[in-house]
MDAnalysis code that builds the backbone (N, CA, C; Angstrom):
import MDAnalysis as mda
import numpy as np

u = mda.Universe.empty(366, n_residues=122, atom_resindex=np.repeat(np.arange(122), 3), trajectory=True)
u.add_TopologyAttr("name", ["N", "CA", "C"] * 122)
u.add_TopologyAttr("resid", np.arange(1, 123))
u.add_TopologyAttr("resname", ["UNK", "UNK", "UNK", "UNK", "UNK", "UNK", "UNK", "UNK", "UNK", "UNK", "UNK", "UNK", "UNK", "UNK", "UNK", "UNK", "UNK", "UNK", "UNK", "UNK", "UNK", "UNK", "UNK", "UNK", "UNK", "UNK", "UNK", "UNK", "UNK", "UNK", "UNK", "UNK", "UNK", "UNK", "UNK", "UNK", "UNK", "UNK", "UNK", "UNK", "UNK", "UNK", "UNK", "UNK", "UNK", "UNK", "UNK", "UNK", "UNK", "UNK", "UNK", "UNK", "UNK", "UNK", "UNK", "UNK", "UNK", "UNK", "UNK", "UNK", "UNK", "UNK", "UNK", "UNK", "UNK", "UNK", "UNK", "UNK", "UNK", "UNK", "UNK", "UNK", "UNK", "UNK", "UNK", "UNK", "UNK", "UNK", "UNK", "UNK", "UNK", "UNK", "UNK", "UNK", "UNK", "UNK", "UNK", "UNK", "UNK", "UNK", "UNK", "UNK", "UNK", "UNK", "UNK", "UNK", "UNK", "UNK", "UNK", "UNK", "UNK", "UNK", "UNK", "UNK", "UNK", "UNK", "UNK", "UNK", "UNK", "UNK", "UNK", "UNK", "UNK", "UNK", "UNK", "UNK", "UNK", "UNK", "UNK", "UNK", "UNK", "UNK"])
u.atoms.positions = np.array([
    [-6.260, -24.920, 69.865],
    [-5.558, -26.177, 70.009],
    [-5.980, -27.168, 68.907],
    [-7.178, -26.925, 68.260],
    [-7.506, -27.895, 67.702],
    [-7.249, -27.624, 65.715],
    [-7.017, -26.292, 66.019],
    [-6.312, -25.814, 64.431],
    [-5.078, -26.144, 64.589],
    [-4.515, -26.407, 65.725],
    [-2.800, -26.832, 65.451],
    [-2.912, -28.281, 65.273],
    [-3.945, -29.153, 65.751],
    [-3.858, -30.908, 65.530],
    [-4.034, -30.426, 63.985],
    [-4.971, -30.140, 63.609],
    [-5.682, -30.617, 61.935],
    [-4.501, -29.710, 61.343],
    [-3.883, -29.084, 61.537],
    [-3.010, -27.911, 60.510],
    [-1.655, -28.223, 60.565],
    [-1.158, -28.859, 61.630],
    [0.178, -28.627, 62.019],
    [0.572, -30.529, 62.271],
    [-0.111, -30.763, 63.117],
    [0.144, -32.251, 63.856],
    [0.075, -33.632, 62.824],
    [-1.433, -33.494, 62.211],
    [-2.154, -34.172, 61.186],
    [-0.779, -34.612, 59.840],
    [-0.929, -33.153, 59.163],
    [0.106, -33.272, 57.831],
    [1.524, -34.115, 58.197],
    [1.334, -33.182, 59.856],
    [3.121, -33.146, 59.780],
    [3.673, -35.237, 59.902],
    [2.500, -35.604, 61.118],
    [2.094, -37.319, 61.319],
    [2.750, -37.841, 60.125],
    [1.719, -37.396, 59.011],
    [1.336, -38.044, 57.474],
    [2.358, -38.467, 56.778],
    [3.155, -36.885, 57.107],
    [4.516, -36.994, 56.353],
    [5.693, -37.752, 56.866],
    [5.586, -38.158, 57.888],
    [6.211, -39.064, 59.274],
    [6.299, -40.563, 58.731],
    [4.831, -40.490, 58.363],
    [4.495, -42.295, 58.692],
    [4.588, -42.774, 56.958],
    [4.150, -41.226, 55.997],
    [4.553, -41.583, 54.547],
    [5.934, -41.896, 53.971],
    [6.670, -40.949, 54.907],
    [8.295, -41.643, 54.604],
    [8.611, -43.042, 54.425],
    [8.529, -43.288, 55.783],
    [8.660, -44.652, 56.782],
    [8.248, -45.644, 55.639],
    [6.590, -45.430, 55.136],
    [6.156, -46.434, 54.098],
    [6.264, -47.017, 52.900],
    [6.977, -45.852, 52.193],
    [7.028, -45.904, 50.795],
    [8.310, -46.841, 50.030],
    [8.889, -47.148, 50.835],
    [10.219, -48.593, 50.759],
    [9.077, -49.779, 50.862],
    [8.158, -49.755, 51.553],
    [7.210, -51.174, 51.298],
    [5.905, -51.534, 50.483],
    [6.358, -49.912, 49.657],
    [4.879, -50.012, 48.551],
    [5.602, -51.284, 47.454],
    [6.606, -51.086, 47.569],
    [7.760, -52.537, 46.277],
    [7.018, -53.631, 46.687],
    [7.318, -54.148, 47.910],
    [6.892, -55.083, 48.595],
    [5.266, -55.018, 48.371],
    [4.294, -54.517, 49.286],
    [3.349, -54.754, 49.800],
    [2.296, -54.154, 48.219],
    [2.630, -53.691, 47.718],
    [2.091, -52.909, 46.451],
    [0.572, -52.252, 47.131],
    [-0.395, -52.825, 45.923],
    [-1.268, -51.742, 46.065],
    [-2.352, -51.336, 47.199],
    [-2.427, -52.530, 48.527],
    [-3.417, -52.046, 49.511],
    [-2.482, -50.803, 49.752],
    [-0.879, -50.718, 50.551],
    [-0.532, -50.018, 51.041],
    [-0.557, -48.644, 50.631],
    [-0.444, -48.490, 49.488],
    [-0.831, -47.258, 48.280],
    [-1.972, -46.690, 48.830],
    [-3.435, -47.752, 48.610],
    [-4.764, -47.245, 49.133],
    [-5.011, -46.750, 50.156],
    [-4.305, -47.332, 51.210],
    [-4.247, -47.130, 52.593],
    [-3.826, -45.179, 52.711],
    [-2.368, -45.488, 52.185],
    [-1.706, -44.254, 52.070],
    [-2.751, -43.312, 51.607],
    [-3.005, -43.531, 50.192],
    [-4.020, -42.366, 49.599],
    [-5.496, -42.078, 50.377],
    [-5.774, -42.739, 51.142],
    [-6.988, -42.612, 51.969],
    [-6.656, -41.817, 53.220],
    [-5.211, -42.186, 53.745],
    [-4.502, -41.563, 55.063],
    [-4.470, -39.626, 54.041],
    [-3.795, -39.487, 53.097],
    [-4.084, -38.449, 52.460],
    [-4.979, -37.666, 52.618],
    [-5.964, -38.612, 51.943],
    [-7.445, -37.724, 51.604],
    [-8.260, -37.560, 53.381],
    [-8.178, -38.023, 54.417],
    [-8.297, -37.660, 55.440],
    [-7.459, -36.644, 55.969],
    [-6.009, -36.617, 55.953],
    [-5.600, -35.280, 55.861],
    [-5.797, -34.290, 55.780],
    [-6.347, -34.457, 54.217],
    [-7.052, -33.217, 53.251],
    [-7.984, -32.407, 54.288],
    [-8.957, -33.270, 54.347],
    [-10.174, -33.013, 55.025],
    [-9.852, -32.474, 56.347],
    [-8.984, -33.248, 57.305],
    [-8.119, -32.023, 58.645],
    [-8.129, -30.912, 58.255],
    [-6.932, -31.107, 57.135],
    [-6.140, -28.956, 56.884],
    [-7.262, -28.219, 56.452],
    [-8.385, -28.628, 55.292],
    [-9.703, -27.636, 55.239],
    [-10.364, -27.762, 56.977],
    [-10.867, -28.372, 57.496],
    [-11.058, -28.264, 58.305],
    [-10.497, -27.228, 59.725],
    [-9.168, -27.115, 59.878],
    [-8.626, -26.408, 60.423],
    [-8.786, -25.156, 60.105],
    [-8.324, -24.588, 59.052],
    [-8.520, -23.540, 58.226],
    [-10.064, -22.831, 58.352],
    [-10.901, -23.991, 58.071],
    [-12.280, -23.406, 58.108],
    [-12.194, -23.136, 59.792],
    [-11.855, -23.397, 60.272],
    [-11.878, -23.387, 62.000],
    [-11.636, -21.920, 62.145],
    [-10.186, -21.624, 61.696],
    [-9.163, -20.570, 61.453],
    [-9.859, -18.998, 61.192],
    [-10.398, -19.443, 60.234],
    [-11.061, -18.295, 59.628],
    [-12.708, -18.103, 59.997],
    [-12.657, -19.184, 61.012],
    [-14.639, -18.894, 61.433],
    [-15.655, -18.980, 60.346],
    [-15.432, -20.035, 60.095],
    [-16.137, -20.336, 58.627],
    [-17.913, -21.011, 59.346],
    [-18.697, -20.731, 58.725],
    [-20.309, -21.324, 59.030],
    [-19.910, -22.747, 59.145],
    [-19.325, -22.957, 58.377],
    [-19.256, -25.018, 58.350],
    [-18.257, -25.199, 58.851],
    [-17.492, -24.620, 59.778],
    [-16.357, -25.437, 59.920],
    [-16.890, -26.388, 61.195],
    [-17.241, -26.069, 61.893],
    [-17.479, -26.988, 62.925],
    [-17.871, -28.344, 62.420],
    [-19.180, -28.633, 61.540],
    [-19.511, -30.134, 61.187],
    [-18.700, -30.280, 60.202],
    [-17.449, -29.848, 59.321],
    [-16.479, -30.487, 58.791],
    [-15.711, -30.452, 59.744],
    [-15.199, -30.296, 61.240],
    [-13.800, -30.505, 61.834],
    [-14.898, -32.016, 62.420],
    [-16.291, -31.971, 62.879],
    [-16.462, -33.366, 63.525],
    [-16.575, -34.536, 62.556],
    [-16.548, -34.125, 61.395],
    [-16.350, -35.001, 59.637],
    [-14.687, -35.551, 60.070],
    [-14.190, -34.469, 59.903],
    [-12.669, -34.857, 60.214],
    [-12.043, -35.691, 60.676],
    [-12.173, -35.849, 62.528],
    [-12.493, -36.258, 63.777],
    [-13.049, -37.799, 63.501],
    [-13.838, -38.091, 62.837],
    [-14.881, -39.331, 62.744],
    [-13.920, -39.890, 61.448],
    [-13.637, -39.129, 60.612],
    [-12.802, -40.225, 59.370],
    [-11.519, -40.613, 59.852],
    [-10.844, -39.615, 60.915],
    [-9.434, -39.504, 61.507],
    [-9.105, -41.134, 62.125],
    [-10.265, -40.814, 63.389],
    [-10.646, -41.795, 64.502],
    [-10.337, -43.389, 63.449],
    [-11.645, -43.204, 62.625],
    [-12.084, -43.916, 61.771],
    [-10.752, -45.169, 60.912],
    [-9.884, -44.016, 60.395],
    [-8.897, -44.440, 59.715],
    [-8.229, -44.845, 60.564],
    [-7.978, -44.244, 61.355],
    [-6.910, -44.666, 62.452],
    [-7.192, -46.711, 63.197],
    [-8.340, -46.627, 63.392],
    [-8.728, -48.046, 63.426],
    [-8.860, -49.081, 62.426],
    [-8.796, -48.536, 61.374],
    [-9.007, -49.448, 60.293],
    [-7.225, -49.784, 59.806],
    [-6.060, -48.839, 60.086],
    [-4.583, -49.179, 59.936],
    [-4.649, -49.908, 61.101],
    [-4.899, -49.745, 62.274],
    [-4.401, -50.677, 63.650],
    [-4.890, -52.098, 63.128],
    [-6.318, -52.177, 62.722],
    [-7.226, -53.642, 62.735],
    [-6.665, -54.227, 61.703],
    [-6.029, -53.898, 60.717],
    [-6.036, -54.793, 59.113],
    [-4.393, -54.526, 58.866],
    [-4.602, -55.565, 58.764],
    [-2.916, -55.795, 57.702],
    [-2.114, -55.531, 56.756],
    [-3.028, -54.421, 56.283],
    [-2.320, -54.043, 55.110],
    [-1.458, -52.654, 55.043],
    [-1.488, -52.239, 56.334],
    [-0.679, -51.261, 56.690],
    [0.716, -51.339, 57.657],
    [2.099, -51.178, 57.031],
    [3.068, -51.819, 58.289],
    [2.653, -50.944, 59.086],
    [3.618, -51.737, 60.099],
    [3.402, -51.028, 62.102],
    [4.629, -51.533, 62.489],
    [5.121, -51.120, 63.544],
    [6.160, -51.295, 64.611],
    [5.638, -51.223, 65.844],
    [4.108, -51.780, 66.036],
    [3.771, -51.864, 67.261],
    [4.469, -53.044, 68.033],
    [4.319, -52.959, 69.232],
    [4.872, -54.063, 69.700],
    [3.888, -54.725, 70.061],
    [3.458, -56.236, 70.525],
    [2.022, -57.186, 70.711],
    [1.616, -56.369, 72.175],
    [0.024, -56.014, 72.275],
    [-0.701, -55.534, 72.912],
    [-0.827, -54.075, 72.677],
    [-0.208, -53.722, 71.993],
    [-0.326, -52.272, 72.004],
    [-1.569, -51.528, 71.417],
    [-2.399, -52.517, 69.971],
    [-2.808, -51.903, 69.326],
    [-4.430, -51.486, 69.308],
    [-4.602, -52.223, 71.118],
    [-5.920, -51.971, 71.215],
    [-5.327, -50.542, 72.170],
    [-4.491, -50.250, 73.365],
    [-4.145, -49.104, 73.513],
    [-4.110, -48.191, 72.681],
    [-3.780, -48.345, 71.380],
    [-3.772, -46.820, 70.243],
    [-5.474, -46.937, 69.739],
    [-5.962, -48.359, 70.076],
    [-7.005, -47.907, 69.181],
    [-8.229, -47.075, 70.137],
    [-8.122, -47.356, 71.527],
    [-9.211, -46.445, 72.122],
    [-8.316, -45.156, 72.260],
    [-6.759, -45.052, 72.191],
    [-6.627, -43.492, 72.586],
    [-7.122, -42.681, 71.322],
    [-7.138, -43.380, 69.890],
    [-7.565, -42.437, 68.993],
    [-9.286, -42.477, 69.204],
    [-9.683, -43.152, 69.430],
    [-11.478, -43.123, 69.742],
    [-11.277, -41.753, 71.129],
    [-10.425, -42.168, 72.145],
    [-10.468, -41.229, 72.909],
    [-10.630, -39.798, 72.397],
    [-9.712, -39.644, 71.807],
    [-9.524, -38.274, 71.338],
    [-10.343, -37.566, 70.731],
    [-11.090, -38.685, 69.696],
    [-11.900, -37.905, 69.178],
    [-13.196, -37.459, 69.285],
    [-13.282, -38.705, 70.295],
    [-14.745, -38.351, 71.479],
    [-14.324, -37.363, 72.197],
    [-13.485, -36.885, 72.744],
    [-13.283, -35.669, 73.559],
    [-13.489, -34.344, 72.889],
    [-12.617, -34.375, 71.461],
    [-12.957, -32.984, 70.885],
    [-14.617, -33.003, 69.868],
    [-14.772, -34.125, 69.555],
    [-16.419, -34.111, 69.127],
    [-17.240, -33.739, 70.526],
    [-17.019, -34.030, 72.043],
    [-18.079, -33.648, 72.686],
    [-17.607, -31.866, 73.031],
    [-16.196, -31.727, 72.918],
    [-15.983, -29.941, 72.756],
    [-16.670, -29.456, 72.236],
    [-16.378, -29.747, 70.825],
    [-17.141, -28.927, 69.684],
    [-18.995, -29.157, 69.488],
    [-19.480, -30.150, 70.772],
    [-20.653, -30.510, 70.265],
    [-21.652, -29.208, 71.590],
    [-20.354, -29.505, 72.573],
    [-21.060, -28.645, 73.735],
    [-20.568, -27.106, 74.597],
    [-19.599, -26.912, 73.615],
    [-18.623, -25.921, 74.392],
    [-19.804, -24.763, 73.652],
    [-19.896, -23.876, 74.585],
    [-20.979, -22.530, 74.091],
    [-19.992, -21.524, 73.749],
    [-18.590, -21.580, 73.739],
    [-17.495, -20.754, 72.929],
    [-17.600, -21.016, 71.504],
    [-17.741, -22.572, 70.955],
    [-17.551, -22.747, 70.011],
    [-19.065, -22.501, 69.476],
    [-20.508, -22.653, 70.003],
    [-21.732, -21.843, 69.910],
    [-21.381, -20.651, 69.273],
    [-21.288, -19.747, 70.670],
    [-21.196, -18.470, 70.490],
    [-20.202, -17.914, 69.229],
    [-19.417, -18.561, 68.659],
    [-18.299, -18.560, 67.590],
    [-18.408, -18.198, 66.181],
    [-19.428, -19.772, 66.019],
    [-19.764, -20.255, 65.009],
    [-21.347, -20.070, 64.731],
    [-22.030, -19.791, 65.447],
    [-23.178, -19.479, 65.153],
    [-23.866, -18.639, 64.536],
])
């Protein structure tokens, strides 16, 4: 489940929310760019991550909780700051911001305690 978020869900998001944005790089110029290229390079770090998952790689586990923590990470830093559009509606954006903390506390305590992913990767 968690090679289909970073492999499948992640990119596919990226490419979702990169559409949507790129009519307001005219406008908003270069934070939104940064923003974007940082939403990227966290990406990046998902699909290796997945992959390393994929293939039972020695490191994949502390690069998918690398992942997870920049994901979370990024994800709060577009909700909190302005330099990224949104179509939230008012109140929403503390709801997205603990469901992405949610999430990623859930699969960081998977991957921190599940003895499948032990027995796996070890």
């Amino acid at each position: 489940m968690l090679c289909a978020l970073l492999l499948v869900w992640q990119p596919l998001s990226l490419g979702l929310i990169a559409s949507n944005v790129v009519d307001s790089l005219i406008v908003r110029g270069l934070p939104v760019a940064l923003v974007l290229l940082a939403r990227l390079l966290v990406a990046g770090v998902g699909i290796a991550a997945g992959l390393a998952l994929a293939a039972r790689r020695e490191s994949a586990v502390a690069l998918a909780k690398a992942s997870l923590v920049l994901s979370a990470a990024m994800d709060v830093f577009v909700y909190v700051t302005p330099y990224f559009p949104n179509n939230r509606p008012p109140g929403d954006t503390s709801i997205a911001i603990i469901l992405s903390i949610a999430t990623a506390a859930i699969w960081l305590a998977y991957l921190s305690r599940s003895r499948r992913v032990r027995n796996t990767f070890a």
